[in-house]
C-alpha positions in Angstrom: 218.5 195.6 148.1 215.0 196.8 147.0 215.4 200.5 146.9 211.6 202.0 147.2 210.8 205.4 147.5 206.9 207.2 147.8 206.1 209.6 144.9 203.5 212.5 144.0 201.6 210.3 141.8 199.5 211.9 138.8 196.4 211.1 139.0 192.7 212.1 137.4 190.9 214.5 139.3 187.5 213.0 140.3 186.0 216.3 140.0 186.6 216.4 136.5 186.1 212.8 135.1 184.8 209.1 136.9 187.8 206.4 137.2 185.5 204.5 135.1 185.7 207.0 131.7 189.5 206.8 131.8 191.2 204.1 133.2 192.0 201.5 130.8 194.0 197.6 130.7 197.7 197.5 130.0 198.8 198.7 126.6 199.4 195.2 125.0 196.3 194.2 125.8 193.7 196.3 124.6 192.3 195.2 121.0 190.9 197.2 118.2 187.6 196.8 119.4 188.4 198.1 123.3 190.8 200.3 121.8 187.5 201.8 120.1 185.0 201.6 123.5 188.0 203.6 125.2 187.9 206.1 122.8 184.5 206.3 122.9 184.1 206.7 126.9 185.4 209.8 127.2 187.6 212.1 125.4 190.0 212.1 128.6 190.5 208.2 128.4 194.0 207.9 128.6 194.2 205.1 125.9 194.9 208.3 123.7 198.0 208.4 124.9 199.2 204.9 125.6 198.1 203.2 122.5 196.4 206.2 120.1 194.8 205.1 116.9 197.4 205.6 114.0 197.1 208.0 111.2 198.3 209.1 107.9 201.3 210.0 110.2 204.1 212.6 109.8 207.0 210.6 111.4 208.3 213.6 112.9 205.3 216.2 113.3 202.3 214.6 113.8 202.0 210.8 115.3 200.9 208.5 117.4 203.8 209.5 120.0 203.5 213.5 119.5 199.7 213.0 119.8 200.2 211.4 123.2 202.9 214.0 124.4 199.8 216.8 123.2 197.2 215.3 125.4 199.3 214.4 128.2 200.7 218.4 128.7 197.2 220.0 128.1 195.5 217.2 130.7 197.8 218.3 133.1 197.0 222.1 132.2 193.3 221.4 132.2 193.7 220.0 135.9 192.2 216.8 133.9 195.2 215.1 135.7 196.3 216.3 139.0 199.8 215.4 140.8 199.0 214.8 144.6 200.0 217.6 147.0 202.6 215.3 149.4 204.8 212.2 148.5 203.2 208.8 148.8 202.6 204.9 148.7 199.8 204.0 147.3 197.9 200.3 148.3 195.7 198.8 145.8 194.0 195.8 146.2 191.8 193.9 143.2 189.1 191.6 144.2 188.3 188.8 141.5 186.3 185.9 140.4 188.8 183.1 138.9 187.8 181.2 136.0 186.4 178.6 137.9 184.1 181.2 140.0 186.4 181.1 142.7 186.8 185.0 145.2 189.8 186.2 145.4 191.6 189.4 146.9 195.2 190.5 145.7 196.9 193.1 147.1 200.0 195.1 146.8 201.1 198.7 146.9 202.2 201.5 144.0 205.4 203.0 144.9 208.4 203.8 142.9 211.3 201.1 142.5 215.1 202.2 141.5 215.9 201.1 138.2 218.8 198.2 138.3 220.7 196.6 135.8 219.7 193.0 135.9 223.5 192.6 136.8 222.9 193.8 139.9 220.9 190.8 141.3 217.9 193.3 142.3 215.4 193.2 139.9 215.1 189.4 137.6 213.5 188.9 134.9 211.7 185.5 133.7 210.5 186.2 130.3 212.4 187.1 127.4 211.6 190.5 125.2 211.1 191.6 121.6 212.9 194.8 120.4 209.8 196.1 118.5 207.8 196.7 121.7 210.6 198.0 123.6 210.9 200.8 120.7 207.5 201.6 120.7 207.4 202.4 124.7 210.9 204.0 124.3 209.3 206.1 122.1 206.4 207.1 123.9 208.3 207.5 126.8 210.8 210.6 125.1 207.8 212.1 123.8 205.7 211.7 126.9 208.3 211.7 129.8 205.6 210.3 132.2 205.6 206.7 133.0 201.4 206.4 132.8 201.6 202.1 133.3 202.6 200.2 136.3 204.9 197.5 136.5 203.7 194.5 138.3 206.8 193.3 140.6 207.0 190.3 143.3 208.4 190.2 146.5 208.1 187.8 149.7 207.5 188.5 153.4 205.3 186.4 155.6 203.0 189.9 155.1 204.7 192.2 157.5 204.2 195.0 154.3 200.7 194.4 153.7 200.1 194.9 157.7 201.6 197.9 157.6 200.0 199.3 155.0 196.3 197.4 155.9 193.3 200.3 156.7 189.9 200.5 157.1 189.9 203.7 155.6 187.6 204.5 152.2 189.6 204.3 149.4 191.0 207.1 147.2 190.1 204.9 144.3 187.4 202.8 143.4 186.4 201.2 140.0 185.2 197.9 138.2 186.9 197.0 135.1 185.0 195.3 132.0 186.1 192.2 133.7 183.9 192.7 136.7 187.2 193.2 138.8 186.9 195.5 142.2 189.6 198.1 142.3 190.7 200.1 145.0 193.6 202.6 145.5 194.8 204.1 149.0 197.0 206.8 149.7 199.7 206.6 152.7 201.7 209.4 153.3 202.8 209.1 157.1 206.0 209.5 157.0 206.9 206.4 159.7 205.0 203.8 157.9 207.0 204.8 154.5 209.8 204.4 156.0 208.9 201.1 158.0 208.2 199.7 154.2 211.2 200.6 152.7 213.3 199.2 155.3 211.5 196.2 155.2 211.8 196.5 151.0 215.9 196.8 151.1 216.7 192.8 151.5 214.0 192.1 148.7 215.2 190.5 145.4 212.4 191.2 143.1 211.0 189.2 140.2 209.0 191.3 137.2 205.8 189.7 137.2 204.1 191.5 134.3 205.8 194.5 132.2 209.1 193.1 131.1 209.1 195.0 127.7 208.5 198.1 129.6 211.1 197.8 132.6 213.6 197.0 130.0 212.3 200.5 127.8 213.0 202.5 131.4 216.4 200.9 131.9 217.2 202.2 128.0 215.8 205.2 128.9 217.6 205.4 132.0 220.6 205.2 130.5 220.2 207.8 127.5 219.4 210.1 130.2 222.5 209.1 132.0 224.4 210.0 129.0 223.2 213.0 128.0 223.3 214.4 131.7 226.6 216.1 132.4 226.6 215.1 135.9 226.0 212.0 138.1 222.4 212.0 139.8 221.5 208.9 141.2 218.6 210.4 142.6 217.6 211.6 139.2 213.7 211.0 138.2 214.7 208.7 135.5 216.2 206.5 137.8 213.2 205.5 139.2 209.9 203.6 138.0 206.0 203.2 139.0 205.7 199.6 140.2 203.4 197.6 141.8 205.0 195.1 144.2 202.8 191.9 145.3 204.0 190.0 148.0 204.8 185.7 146.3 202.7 184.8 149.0 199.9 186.4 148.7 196.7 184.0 148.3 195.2 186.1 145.2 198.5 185.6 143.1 196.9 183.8 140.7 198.6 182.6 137.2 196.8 181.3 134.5 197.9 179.3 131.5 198.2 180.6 127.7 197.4 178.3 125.4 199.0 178.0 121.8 197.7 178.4 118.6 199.9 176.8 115.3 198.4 178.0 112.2 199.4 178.6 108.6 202.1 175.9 108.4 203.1 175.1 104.7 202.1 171.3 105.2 200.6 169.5 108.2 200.2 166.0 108.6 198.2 164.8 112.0 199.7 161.2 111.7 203.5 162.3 111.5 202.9 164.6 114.4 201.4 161.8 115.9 204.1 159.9 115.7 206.8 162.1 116.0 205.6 162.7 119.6 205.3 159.0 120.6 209.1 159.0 120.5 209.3 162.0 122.9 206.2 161.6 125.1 203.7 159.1 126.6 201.2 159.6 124.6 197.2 158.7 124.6 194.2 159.6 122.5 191.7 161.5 124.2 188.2 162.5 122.8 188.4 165.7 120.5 184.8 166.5 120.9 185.8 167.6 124.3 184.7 170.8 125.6 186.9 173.3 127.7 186.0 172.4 131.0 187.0 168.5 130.3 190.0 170.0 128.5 191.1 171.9 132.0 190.4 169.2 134.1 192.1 166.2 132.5 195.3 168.8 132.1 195.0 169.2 136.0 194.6 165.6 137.2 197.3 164.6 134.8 199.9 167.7 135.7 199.8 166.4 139.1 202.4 164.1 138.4 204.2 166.2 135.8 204.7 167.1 132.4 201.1 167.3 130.9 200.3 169.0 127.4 196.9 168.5 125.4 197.6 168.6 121.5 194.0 169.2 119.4 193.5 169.2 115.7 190.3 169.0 113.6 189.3 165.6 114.4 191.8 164.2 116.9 193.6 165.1 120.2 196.6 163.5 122.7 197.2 163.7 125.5 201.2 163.8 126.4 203.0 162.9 129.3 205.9 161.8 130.7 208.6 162.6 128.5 211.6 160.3 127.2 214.7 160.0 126.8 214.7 161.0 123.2 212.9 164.4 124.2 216.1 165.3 126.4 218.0 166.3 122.9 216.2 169.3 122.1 216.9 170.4 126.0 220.6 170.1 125.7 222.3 173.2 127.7 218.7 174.1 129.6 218.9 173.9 133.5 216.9 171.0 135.3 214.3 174.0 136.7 213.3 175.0 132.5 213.5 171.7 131.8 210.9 170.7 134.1 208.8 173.1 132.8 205.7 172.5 130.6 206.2 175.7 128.7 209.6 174.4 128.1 208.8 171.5 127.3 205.8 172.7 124.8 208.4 174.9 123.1 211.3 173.0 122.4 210.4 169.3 122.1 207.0 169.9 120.3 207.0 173.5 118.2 210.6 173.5 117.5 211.4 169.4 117.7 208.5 167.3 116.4 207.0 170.9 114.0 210.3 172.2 113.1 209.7 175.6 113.8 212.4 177.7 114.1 213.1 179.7 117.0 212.8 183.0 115.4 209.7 182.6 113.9 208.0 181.1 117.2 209.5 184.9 118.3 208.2 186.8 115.5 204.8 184.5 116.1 204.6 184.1 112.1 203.1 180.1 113.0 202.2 180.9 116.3 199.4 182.9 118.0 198.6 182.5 122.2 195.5 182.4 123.3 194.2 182.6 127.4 190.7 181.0 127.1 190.6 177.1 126.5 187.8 177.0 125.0 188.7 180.1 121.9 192.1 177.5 121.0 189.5 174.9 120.6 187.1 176.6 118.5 190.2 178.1 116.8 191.5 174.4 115.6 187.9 173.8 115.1 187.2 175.8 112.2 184.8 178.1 114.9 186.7 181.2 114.9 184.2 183.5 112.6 186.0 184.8 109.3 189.3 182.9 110.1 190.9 179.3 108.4 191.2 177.0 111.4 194.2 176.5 112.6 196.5 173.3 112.5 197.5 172.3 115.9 196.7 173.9 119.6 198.2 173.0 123.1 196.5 173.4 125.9 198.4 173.5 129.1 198.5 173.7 132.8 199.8 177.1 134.3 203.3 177.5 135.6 203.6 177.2 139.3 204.3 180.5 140.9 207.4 179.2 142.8 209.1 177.6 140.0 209.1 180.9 138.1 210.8 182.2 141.4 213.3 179.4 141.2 214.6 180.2 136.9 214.3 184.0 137.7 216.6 184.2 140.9 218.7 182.1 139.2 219.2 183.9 135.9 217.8 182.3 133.6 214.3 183.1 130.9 211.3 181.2 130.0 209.7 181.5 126.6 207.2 184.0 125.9 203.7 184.0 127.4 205.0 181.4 130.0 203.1 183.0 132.7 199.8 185.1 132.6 199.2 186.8 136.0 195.1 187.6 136.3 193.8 190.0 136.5 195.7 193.0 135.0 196.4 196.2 137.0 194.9 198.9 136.0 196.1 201.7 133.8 195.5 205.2 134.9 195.1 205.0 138.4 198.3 206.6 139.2 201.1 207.9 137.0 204.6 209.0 137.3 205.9 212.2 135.9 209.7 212.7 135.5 209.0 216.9 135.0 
């Protein structure tokens, strides 16, 4: 069902610049202060054209997205970026310490995946998506009309692909990021081992790991294309994608949790939260002097059994478990597989049922900020945080298990935002697509 197919991937030429000038983390990740160590690394860095400063900007003449389109033509005439000479599929692997100093190896391959309307019961999502973001990329993307991100896309096989594609060969790639993660890029071109992984890629169902907002802008693109095309192409450039695809079972899949942040709320009081959650949870007092590593490990023992959220403020913390009865109103019309979720859980009975927050403004994050590292919500509700107010309220929380997120994306169905937070990142600017 998959439908995979090699590509002539753009790609810096190594004569010209180091991987480590120019490539870059995804787009929504990158903060002012990286945004300003790209810049500074070299004038070719390619956050100039995925997420370029703003400016006293012309909204037709001169912006952020006509910028990117500037750079991204004269690159390519520069031989700065270089489209490879044959069609190919491209294995990467990433090779990372886990929070807990634990080695890991993920691997996966860069290939290009037709774009399908979630209809189609090809490609499922398991997040849901803001419009803001989506306009942004669409943006880029018209102005750009190269895809220069990867998506990050799961499939399963007992690892049958990643034999195929396995080599002892050097790498065509090979960077650290500022994370201390071990990059590395191949380049298959034989024709019979292409074709060995896309037969093997047709009965796939895949699940978007990472880069909903932008497989979402490439199916909106797809479709103004579509309509502004006087004749059917379904082999058309902009019917395809760049995606990584991980296989589910891969060892080095490794999700983390992200912690949230409630802040700014208009009046707070730690007793009526308090007790406002002994209705909907087991609930027991925990010491709020505890550091991170306590934090992470009491979550862990506890989420063995289930449902298992921290809740921190100032002076006090709870832990919560084992939901009741009461908490099932604020899951009325959720499936059994979200409402087992923590995430779920976290969102509904707590920030919307015991804090009242509405579910538009958990969207628009105007309460709510999310946070990966333990120990920064801490320090956040803490007062800690240099130059900010400290927050009201943070929950800490176990990650989602990879096969549950399986189980509500093959069956339709969307978490909340920043349910799942796949580490590390892949790369941006190890290989592009270009539609011209």
């Amino acid at each position: 069902m998959a439908d995979i197919h090699p590509f002539r991937a753009l790609r810096y030429n190594p004569e010209k610049v180091t991987a480590k000038q120019v490539v870059t983390q995804p787009y929504d990740k990158i903060n002012g202060a990286m945004q300003e160590k790209y810049y500074a690394a070299s004038p070719f860095n390619l956050v100039r054209i995925i997420l370029g400063r703003s400016q006293p900007d012309d909204n037709t003449k001169d912006n952020v997205y006509t910028r990117a389109a500037a750079f991204s033509r004269f690159w390519r005439e520069q031989g700065i970026l270089q489209q490879d000479a044959v069609p190919s599929i491209y294995p990467y692997s990433q090779t990372f310490l886990s929070p807990s100093g634990k080695k890991f190896e993920r691997r996966g391959f860069i290939a290009l995946g037709r774009v399908e309307d979630y209809a189609n019961k090809v490609v499922f999502r398991h997040e849901q998506t803001l419009a803001k973001p989506k306009a942004d990329r669409l943006d880029l993307l018209r102005a750009t009309r190269v895809h220069y991100e990867q998506l990050f896309l799961l499939y399963e096989d007992s690892g049958e692909i990643d034999s195929l594609l396995s080599t002892s060969d050097a790498p065509a790639i090979q960077v650290n990021d500022e994370y201390g993660v071990a990059h590395r890029v191949w380049q298959f071109s034989g024709p019979q081992t292409i074709a060995c992984v896309q037969a093997r890629m047709r009965d796939q169902k895949v699940v978007i790991a990472d880069g909903h907002h932008r497989y979402e802008t490439a199916l909106n693109f797809r479709n103004e294309c579509r309509a502004a095309s006087k004749e059917s192409n379904g082999d058309a450039p902009y019917e395809f994608v760049m995606m990584t695809f991980v296989n589910m079972n891969d060892p080095g899949l490794l999700i983390l949790p992200t912690h949230r942040v409630v802040h700014s709320l208009s009046s707070f009081s730690v007793d009526e939260f308090e007790k406002a959650s002994r209705e909907l949870f087991e609930v027991e007092g925990v010491d709020p002097a505890m550091d991170a590593t306590r934090a992470t490990g009491l979550l862990e023992e506890r989420g063995r059994n289930g449902t298992a959220l921290l809740a921190v403020t100032a002076h006090r913390a709870f832990l919560l478990h084992s939901p009741k009865p009461a908490a099932t109103k604020f899951l009325s019309g959720l499936s059994s597989r979200q409402q087992s979720l923590d995430v779920v859980q976290l969102h509904k009975v707590l920030l919307e049922g015991a804090l009242r927050l509405s579910e538009e403004s958990i969207r628009n994050q105007e309460n709510l900020s999310y946070v990966r590292e333990p120990a920064e919500a801490l320090a956040a509700v803490r007062g800690e945080a240099v130059g900010k107010q400290a927050a009201n309220i943070v929950f800490l929380m176990n990650p989602c298990p990879v096969q549950k997120m399986r189980e509500v994306a093959l069956a339709g169905e969307v978490m909340p935002q920043k349910s799942t937070d796949f580490y590390p990142k892949l790369l941006s600017g190890l290989t592009a697509y270009a539609l011209d």
